[in-house]
Each structure stands twice: as C-alpha cells, then as structure tokens.
N, CA and C of each residue as an Amber inpcrd file, in Angstrom:
protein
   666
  28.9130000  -5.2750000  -0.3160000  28.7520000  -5.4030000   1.1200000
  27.4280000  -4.8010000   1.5760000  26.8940000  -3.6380000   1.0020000
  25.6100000  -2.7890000   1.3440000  24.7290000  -3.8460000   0.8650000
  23.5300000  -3.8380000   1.2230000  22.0750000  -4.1860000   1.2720000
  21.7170000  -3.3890000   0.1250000  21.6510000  -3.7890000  -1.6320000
  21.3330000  -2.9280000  -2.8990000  19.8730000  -2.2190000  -2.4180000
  18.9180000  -2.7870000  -1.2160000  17.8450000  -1.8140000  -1.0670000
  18.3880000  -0.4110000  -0.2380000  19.5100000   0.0520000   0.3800000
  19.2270000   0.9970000   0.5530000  19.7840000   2.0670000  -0.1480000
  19.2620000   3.1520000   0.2340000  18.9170000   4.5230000  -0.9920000
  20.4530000   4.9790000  -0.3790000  21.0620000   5.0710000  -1.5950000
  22.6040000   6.0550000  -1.0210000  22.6100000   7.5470000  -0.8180000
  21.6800000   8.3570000  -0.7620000  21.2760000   9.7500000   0.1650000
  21.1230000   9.0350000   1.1370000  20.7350000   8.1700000   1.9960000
  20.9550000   7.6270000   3.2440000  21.9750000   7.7400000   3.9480000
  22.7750000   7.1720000   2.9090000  24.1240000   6.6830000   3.7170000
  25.3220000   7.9070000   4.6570000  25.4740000   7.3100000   5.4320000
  26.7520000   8.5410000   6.1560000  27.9810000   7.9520000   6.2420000
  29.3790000   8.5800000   5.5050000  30.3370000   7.6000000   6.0050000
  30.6740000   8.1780000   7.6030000  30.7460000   7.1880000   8.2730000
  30.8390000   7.5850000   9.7610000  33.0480000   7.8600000   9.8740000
  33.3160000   6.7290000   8.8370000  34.9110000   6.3470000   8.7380000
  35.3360000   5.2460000   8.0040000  36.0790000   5.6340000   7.3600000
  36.5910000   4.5450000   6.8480000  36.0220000   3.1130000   6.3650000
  35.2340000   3.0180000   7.9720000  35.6090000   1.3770000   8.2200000
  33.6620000   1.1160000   8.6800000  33.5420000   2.4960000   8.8040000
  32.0550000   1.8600000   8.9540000  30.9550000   3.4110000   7.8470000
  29.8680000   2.4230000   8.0220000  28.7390000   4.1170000   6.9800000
  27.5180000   3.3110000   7.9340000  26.6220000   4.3810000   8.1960000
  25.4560000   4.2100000   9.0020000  24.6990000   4.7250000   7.7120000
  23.3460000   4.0300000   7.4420000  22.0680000   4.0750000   6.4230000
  21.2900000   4.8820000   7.7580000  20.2920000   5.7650000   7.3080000
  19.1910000   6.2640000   8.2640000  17.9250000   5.2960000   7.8430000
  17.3280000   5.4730000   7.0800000  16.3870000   4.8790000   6.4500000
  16.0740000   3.4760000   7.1900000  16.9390000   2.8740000   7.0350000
  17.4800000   1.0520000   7.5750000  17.8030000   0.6770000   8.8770000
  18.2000000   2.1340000   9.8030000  19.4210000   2.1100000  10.6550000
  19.7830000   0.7210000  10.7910000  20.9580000   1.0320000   9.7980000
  22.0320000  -0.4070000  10.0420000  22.9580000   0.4120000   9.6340000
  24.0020000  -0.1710000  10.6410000  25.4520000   0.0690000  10.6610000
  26.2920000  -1.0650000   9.7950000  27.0010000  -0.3250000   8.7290000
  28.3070000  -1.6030000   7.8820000  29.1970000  -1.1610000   8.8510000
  30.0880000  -2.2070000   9.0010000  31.6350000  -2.4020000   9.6470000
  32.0450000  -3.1270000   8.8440000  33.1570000  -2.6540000   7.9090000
  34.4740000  -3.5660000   7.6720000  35.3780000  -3.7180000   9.0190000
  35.5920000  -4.5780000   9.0700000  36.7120000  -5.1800000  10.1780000
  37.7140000  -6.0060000   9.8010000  39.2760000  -5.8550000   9.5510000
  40.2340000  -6.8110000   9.1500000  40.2940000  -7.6810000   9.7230000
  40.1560000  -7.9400000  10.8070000  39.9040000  -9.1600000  11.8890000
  39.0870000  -8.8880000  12.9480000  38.3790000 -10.2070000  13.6890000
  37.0940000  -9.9640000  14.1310000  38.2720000 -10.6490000  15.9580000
  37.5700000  -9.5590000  16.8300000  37.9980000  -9.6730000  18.0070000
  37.6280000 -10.8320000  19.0660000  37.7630000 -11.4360000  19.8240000
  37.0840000 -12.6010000  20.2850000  36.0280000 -11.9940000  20.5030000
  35.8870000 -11.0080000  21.5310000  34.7700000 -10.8390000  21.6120000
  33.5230000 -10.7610000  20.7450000  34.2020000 -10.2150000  19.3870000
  33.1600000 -10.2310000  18.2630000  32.6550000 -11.6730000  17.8480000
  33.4810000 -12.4730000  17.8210000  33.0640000 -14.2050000  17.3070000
  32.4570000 -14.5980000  18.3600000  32.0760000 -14.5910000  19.4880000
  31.1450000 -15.1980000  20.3750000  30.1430000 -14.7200000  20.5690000
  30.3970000 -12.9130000  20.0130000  28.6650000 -11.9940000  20.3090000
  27.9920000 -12.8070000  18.9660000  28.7880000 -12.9240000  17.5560000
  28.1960000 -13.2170000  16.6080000  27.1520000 -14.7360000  17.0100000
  28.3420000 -15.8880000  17.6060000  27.9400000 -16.9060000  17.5910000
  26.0800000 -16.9960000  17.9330000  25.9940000 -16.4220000  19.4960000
  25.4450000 -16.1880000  19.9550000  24.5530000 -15.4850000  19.2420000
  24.2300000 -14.4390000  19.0520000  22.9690000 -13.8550000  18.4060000
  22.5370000 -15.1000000  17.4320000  23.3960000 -15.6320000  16.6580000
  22.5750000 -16.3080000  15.2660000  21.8440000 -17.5660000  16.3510000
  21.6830000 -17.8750000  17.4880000  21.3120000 -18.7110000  18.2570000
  20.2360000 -18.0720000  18.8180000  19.8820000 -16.8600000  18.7060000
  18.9760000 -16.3210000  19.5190000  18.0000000 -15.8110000  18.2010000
  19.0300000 -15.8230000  16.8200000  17.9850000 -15.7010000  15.6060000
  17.1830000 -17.2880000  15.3320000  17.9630000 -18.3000000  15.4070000
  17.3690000 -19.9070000  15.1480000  16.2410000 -20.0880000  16.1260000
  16.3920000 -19.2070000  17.1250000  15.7070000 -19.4170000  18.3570000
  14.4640000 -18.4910000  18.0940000  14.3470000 -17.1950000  17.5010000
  13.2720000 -16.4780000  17.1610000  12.6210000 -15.6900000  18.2020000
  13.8760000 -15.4690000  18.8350000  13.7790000 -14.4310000  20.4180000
  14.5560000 -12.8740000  19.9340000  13.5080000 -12.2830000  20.2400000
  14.2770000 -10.6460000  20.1590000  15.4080000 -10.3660000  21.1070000
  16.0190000  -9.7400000  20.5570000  17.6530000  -8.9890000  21.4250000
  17.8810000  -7.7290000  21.2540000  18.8460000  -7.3800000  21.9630000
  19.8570000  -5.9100000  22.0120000  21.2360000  -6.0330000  23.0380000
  22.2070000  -5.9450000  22.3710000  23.3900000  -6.0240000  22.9630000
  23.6530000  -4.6330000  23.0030000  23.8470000  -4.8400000  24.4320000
  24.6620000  -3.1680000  25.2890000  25.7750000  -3.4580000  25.5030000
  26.2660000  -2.5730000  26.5250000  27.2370000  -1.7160000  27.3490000
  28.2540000  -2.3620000  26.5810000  29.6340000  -2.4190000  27.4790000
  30.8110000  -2.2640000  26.8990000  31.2130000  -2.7900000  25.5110000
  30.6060000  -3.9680000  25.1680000  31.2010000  -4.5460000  23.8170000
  30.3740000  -3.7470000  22.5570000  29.5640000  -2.6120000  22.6930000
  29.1660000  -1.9350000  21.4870000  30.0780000  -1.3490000  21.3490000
  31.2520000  -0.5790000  22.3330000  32.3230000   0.3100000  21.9270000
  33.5000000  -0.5390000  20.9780000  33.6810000  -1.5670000  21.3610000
  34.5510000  -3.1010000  21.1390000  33.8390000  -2.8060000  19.8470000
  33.2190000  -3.0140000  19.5770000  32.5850000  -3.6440000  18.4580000
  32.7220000  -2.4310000  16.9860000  33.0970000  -1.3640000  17.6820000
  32.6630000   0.2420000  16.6070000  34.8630000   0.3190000  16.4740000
  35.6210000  -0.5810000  17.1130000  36.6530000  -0.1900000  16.8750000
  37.3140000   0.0350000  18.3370000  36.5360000   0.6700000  19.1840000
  37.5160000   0.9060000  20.5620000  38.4180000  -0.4570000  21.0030000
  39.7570000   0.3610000  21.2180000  40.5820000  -0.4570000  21.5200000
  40.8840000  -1.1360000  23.3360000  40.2140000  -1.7890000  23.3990000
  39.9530000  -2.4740000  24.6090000  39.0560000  -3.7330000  24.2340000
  39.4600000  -4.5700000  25.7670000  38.5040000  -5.6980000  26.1050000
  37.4980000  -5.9480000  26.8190000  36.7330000  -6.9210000  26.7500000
  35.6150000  -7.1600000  27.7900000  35.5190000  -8.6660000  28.4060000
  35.4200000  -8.4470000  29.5560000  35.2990000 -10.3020000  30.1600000
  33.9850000 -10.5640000  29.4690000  32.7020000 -10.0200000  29.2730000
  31.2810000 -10.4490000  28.8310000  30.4650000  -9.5010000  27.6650000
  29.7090000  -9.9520000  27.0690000  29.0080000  -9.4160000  25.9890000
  27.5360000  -9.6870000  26.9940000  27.1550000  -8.2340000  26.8540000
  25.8410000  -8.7040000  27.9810000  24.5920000  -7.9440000  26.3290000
  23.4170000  -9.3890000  26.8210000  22.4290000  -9.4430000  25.3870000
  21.4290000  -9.2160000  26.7660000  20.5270000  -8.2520000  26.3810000
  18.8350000  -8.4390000  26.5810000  18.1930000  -8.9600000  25.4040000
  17.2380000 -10.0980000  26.4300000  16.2570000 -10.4710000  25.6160000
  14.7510000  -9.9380000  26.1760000  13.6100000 -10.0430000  25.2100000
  12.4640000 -10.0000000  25.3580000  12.5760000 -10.7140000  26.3140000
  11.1660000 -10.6600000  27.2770000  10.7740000 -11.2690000  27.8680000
  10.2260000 -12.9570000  27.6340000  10.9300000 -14.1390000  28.2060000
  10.4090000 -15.1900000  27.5330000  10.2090000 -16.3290000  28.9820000
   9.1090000 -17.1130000  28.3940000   9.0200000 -18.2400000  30.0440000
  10.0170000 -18.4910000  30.1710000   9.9790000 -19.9990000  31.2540000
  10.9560000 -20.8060000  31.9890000  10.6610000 -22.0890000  30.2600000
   9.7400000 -22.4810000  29.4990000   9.5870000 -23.3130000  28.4640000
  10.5810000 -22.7590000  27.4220000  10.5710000 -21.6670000  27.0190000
  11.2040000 -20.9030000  25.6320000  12.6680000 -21.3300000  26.0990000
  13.0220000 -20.7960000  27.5740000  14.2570000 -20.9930000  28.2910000
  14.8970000 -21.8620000  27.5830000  14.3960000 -23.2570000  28.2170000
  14.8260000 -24.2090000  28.1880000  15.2750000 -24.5420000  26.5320000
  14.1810000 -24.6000000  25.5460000  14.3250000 -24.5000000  23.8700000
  15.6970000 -23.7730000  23.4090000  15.6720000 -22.1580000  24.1250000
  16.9010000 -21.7590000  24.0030000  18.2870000 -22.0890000  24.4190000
  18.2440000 -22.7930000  25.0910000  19.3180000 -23.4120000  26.1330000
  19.9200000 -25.0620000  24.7980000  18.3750000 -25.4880000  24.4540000
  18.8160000 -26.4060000  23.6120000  19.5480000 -26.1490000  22.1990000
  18.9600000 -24.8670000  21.8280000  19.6580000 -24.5900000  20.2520000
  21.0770000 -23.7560000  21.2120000  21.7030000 -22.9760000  21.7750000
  22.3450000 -22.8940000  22.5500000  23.5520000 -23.8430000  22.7500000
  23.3990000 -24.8300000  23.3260000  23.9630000 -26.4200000  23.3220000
  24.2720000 -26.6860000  21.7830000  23.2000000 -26.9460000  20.6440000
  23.9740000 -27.3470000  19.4760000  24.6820000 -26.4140000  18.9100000
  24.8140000 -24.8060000  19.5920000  25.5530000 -23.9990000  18.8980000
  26.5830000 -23.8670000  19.6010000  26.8430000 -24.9860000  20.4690000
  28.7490000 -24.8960000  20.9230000  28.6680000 -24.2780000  22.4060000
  27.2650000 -24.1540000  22.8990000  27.3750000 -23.0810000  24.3690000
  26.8310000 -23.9110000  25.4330000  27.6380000 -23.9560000  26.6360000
  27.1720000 -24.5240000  27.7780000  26.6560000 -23.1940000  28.6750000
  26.0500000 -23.6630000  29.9400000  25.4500000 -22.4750000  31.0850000
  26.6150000 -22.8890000  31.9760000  27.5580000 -21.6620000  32.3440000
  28.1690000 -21.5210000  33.8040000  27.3880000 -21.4170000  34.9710000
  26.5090000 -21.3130000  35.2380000  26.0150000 -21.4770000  36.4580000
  24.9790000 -23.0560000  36.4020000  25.4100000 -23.7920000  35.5880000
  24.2040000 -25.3260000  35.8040000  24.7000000 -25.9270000  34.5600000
  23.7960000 -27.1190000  34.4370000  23.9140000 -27.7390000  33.6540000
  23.0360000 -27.8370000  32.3700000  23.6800000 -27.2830000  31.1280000
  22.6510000 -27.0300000  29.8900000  22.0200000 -28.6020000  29.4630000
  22.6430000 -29.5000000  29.7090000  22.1550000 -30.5400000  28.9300000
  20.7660000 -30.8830000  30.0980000  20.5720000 -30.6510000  31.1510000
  19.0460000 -30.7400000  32.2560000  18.2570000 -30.3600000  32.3620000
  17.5090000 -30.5880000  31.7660000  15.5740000 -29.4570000  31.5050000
  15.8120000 -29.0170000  33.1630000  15.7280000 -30.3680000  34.2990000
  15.7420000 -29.6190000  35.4070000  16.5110000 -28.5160000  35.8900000
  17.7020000 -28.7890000  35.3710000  18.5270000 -27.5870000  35.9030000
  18.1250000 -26.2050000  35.2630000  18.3030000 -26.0570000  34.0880000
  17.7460000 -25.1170000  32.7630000  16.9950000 -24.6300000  33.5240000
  15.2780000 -24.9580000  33.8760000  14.4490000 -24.7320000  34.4550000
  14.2700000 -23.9720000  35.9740000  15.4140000 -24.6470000  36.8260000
  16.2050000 -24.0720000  37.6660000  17.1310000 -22.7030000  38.1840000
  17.6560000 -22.7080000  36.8030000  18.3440000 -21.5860000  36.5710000
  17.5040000 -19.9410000  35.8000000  16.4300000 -20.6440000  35.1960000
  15.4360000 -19.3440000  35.0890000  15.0650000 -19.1500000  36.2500000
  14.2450000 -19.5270000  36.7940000  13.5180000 -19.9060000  38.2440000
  14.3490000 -18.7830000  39.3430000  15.7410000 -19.2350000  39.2830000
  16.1400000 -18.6640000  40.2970000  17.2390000 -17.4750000  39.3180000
  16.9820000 -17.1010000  38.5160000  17.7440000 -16.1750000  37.5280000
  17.5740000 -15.1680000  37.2630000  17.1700000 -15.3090000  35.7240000
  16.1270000 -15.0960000  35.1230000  15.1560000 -14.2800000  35.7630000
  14.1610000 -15.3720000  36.2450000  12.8070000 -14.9540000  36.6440000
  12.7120000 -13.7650000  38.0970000  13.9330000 -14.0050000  38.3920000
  14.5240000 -12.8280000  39.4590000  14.8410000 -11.0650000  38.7500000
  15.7380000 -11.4710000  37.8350000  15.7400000  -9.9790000  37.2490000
  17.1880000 -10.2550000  37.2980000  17.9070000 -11.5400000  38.0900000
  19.3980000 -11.5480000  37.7060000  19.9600000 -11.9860000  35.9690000
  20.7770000 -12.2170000  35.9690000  21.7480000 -12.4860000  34.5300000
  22.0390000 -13.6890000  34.8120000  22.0090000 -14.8830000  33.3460000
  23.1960000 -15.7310000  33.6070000  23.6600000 -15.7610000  32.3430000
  24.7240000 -16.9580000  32.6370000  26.1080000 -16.5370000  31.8650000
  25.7780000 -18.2050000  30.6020000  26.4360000 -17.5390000  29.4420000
  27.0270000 -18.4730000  28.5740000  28.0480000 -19.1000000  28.1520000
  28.8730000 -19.8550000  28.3590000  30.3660000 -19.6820000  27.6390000
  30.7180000 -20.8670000  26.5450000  31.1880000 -19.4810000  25.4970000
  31.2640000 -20.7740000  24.1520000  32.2890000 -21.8360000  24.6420000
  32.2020000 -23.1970000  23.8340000  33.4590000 -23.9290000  24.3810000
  34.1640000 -23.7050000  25.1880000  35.2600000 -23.8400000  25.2830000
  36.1060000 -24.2070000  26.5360000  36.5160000 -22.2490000  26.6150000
  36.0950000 -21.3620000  26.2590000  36.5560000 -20.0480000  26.2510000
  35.5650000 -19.3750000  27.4940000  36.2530000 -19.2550000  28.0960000
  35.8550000 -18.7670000  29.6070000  35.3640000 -17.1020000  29.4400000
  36.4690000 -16.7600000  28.7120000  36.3620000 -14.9680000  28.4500000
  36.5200000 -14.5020000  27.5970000  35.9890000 -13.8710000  26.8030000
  34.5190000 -13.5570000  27.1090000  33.6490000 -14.3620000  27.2950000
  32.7550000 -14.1350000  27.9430000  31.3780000 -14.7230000  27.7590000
  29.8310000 -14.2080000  27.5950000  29.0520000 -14.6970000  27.3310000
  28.0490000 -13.9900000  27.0400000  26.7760000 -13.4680000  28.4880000
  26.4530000 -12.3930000  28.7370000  25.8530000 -12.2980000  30.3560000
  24.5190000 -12.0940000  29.1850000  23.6410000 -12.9950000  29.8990000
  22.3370000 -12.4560000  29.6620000  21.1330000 -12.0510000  30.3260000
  20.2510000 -11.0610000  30.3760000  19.2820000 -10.4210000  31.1170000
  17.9380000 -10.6170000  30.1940000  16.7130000 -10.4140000  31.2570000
  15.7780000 -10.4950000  30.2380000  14.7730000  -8.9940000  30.4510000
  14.2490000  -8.3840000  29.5630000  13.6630000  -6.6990000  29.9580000
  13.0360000  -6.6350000  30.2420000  12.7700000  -6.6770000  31.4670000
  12.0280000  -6.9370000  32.8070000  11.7970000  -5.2750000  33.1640000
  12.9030000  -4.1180000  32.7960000  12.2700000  -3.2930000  32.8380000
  12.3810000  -2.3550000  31.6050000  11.4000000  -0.9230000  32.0960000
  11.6860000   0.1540000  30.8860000  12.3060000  -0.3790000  29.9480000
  13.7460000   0.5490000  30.5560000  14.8720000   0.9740000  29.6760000
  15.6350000  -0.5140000  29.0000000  14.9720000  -1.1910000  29.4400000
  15.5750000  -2.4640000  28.9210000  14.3190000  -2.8580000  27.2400000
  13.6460000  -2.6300000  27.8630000  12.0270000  -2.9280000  26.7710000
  12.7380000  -1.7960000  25.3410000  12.8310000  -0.5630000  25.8530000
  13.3280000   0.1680000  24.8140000  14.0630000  -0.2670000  24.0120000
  15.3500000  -0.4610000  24.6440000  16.4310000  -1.1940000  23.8880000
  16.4530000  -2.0310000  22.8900000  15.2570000  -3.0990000  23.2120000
  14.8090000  -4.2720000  22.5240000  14.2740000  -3.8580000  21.5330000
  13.1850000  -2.8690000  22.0400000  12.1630000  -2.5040000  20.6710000
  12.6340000  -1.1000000  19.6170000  13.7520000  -0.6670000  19.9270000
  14.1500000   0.0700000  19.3310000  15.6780000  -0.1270000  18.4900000
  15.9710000  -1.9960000  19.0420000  17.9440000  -1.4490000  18.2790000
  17.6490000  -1.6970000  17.1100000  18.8410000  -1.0800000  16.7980000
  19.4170000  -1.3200000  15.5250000  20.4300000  -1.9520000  14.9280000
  20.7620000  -2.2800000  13.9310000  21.5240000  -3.3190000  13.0230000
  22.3990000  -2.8680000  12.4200000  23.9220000  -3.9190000  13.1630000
  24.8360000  -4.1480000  12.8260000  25.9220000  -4.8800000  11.8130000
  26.1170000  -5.0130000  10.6110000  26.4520000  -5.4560000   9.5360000
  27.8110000  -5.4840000   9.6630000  28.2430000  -6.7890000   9.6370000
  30.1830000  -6.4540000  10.0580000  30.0850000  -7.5570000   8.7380000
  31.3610000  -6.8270000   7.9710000  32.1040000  -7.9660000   6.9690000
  30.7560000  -8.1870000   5.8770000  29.7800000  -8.0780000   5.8210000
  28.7910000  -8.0550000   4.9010000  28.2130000  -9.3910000   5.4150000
  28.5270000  -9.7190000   6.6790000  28.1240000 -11.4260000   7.1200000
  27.1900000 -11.3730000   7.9160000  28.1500000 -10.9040000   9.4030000
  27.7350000 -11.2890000  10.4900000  26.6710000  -9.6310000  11.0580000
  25.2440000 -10.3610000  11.4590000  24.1790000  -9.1640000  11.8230000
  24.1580000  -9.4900000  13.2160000  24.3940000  -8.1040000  13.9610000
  24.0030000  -7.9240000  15.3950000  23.3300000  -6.6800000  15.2600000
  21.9700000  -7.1500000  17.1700000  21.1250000  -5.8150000  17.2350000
  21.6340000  -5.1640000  18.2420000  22.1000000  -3.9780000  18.1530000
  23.0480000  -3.2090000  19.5210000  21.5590000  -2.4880000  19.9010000
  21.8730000  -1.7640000  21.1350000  20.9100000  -0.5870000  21.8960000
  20.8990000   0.3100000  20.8030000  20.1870000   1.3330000  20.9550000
  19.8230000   2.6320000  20.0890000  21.8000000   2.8680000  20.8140000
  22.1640000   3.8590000  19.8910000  23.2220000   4.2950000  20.4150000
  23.2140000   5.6500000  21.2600000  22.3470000   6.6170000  21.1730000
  21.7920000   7.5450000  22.1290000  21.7940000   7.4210000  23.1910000
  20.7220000   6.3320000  23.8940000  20.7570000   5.3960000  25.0440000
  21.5920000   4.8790000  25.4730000  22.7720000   4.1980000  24.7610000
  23.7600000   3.6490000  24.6000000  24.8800000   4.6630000  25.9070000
  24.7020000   5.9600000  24.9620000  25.8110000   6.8750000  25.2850000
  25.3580000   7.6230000  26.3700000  24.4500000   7.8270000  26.6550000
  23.2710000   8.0840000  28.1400000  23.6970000   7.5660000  29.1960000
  23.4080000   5.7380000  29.0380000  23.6460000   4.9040000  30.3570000
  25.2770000   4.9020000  30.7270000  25.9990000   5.0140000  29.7800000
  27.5360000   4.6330000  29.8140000  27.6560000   5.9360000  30.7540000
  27.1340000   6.9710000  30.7900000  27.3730000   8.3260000  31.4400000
  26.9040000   7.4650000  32.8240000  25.8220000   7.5360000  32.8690000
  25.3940000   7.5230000  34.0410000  26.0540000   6.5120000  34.7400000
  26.2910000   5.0710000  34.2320000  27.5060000   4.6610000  35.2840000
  28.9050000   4.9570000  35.8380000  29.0590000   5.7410000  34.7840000
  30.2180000   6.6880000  35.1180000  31.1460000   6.5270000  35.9590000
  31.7460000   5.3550000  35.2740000  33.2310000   4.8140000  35.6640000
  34.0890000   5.0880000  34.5440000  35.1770000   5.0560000  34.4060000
  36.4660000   6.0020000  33.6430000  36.0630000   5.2700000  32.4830000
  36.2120000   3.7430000  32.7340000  35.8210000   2.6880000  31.4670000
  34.8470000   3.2110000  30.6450000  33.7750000   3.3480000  31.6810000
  31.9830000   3.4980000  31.1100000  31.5630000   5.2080000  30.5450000
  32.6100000   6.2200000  31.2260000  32.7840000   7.3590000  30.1030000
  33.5950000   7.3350000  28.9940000  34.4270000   6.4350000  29.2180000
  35.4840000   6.3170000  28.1080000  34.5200000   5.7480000  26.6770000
  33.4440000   5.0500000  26.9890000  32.9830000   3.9690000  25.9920000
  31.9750000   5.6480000  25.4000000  31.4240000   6.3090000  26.9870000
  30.5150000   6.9810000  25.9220000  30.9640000   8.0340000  24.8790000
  32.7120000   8.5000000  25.3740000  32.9700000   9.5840000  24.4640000
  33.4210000   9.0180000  22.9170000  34.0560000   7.6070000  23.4680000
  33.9860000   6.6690000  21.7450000  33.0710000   7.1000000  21.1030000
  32.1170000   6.5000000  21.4620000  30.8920000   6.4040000  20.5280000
  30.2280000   7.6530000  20.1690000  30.0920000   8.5360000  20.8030000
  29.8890000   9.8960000  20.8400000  30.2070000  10.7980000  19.3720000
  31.8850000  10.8830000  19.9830000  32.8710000  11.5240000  18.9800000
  32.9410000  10.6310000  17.8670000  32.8170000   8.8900000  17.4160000
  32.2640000   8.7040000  16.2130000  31.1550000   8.7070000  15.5690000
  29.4200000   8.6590000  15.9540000  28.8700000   8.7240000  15.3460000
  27.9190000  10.1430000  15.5710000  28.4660000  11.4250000  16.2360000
  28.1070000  12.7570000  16.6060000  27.3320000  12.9050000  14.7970000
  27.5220000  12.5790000  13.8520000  27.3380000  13.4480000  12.7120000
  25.6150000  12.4480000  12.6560000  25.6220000  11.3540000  13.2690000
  24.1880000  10.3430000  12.6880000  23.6520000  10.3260000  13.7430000
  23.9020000  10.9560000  15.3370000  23.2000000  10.6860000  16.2160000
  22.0100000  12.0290000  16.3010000  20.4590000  11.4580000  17.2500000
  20.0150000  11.9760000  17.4640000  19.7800000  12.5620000  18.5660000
  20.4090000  13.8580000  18.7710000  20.6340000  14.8100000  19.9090000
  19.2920000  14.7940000  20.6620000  18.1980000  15.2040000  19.9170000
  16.8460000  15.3650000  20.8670000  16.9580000  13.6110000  21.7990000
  16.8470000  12.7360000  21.0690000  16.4150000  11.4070000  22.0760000
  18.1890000  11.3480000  23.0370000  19.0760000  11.6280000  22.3850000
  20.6160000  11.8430000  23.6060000  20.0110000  12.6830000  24.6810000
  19.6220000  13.9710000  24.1130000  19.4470000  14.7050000  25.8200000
  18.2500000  14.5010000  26.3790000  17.0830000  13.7510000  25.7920000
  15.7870000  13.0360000  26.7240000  16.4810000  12.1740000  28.0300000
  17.5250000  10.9680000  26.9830000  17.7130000   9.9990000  27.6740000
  18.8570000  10.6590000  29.0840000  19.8510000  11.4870000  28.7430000
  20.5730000  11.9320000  29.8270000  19.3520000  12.8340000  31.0870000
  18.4650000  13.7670000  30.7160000  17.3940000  13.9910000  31.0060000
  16.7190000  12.9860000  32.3380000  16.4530000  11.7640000  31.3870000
  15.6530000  10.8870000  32.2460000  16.7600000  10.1590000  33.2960000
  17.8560000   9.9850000  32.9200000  19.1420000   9.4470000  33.3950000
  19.5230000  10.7570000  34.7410000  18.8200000  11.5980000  34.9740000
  19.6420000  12.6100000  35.4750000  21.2880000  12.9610000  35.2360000
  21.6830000  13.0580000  33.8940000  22.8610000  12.9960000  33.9280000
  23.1930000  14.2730000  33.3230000  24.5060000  14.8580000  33.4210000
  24.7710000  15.9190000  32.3880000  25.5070000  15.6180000  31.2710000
  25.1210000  15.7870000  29.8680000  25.8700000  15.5740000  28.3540000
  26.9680000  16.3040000  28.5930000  27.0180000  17.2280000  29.1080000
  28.0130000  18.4970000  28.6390000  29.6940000  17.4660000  27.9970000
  29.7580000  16.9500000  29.4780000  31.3850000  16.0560000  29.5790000
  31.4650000  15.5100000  27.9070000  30.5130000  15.1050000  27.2140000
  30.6650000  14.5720000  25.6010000  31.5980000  16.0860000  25.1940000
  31.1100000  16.7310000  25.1370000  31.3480000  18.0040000  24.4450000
  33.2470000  18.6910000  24.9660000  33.6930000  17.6510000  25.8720000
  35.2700000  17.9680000  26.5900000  35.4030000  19.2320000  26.8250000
C-alpha cells in the first residue's frame, strides 16, 4: 500500500487505519468502506487531475475523511486561480466524468461561461453534483485570497486504499479555521483532527495560524 520510496524513519503510525510519512507528507488511510462522501471527493479530484488544475480540499469532509463519524451535504475543493477558458475545459472533462453544474447548464460554453462570470469570478462557489446524487456535492471556490493560496500551495496527500489520492489543506490550518468558525460542528472537526494527528502536527505553524486567526488553541488542549 506505501509508496516503496518512502524512508520508514518517516513514517508515524497515527492508528491503526492511517500512518502519516514526513518526508512525503502523505497520509495512508485504510478504509473498509469508502463513505459517499469519499466516492464523489475521489471522483472529482481525478477530474481536476485530467484537467491539470491545482487543488485543496477543506473544511468539514477532511474530518469525514480521517474517520469522524458524521456527514456532509458538500465537499468544498479550492482551486488555483483559473480563467473563464480553463472553466469551461473543466466543466467539459467534468461532464465526461459523470458531473453536471447545479446552478446552469454544463453541456453550454454560454452558460459555463456565465456561471464563472457571475461566480467564480465574484469570489462566490459553485456547485457540482455527480449523477443524479444531490448530496453530497462538490462546492467549489477559486483562491482568490491568502489563506486560500496557502492551502493550495501547501496541501498535502492523501492515500486511501493504496488507490484513491486527494490534496487536503495543511492540517494545522485546517484545525485553525475550524476554530475560528466555531460552531459545535466546526470545533468538533477541529478537536478530531487535533487529538488524532497531535503526535505529526506542527505546533509552531498551529499557533501562527490561530495567531493570525485571532483565535485561542487552548480549547484543543480540553
């Protein structure tokens, strides 16, 4: 299941079911079964790999994804920054990968075009939904700012089943923003993640980001 390049002094077992590499940062997940939400984040990214657009999947479905037991109506992906042209390209490999746009029509350059225009190119999200599966769906943003640019240029890699690769947020950041929205859900996700990967995380960039977040860590610590 491991990648034979990385060095096993790397490795951390985080549990059971997952080991984080430093060297690589990539995360293995064994998973006995993959959650919906997981089969549509997967679908999706390998559409945004055919497509040759950078990503980072945040907020709630990274907790989903590490084991927390809960759901999510959406898997929300930042992408790099890309025109209203790339859009549209993406929208087409998109379409042959089983995904229509809820807010327009994927098969219409005009609409496509439309929907960046007034989206997109705004700083709003729009939505994906695989086949006829309403929920989850995929919300997408493009990093229009900072903390979004970070994300992009800094995630790291997710290895589930030895198959399927997703790029989540740094998890630091991760566990930062979940504070700062700080709804029961959105602390709940950060003490998940927290209390599992406390032994591989890096405390200095955790308390920058709470820092810059104005937030207080302490609440991790119960």
């Amino acid at each position: 299941m491991h990648n034979h390049q990385d060095n096993t002094s790397d490795r951390v077992v985080v549990s059971d079911a997952i080991v984080f590499n430093r060297s690589s940062r990539t995360i293995y997940v064994t998973k006995p079964q993959l959650t919906p939400e997981d089969t549509v984040a997967f679908k999706f990214a390998n559409v945004l790999e055919r497509s040759g657009i950078d990503y980072t999947v945040v907020a709630g479905y990274v907790a989903i994804l590490f084991g927390r037991a809960r759901r999510s109506d959406d898997i929300d992906f930042i992408l790099e920054v890309i025109d209203g042209s790339r859009f549209v390209e993406l929208c087409k490999e998109a379409h042959r990968g089983g995904f229509s746009l809820m807010q327009g029509d994927i098969d219409s350059e005009d609409s496509v075009r439309n929907i960046y225009r007034s989206y997109l190119a705004q700083g709003y999200s729009v939505r994906f939904m695989y086949g006829d599966v309403i929920l989850p769906n995929i919300e997408v943003k493009l990093a229009g700012i900072d903390i979004y640019r970070y994300a992009v240029a800094n995630s790291i890699r997710a290895v589930v089943n030895g198959e399927h690769v997703l790029k989540i947020s740094p998890l630091e950041l991760q566990i930062a923003y979940k504070l700062y929205l700080n709804s029961d859900k959105d602390v709940g996700d950060a003490i998940f993640l927290y209390t599992l990967f406390r032994e591989v995380l890096s405390k200095e960039d955790l308390y920058r980001w709470c820092r810059t977040l104005r937030i207080d860590c302490k609440i991790l610590e119960g």
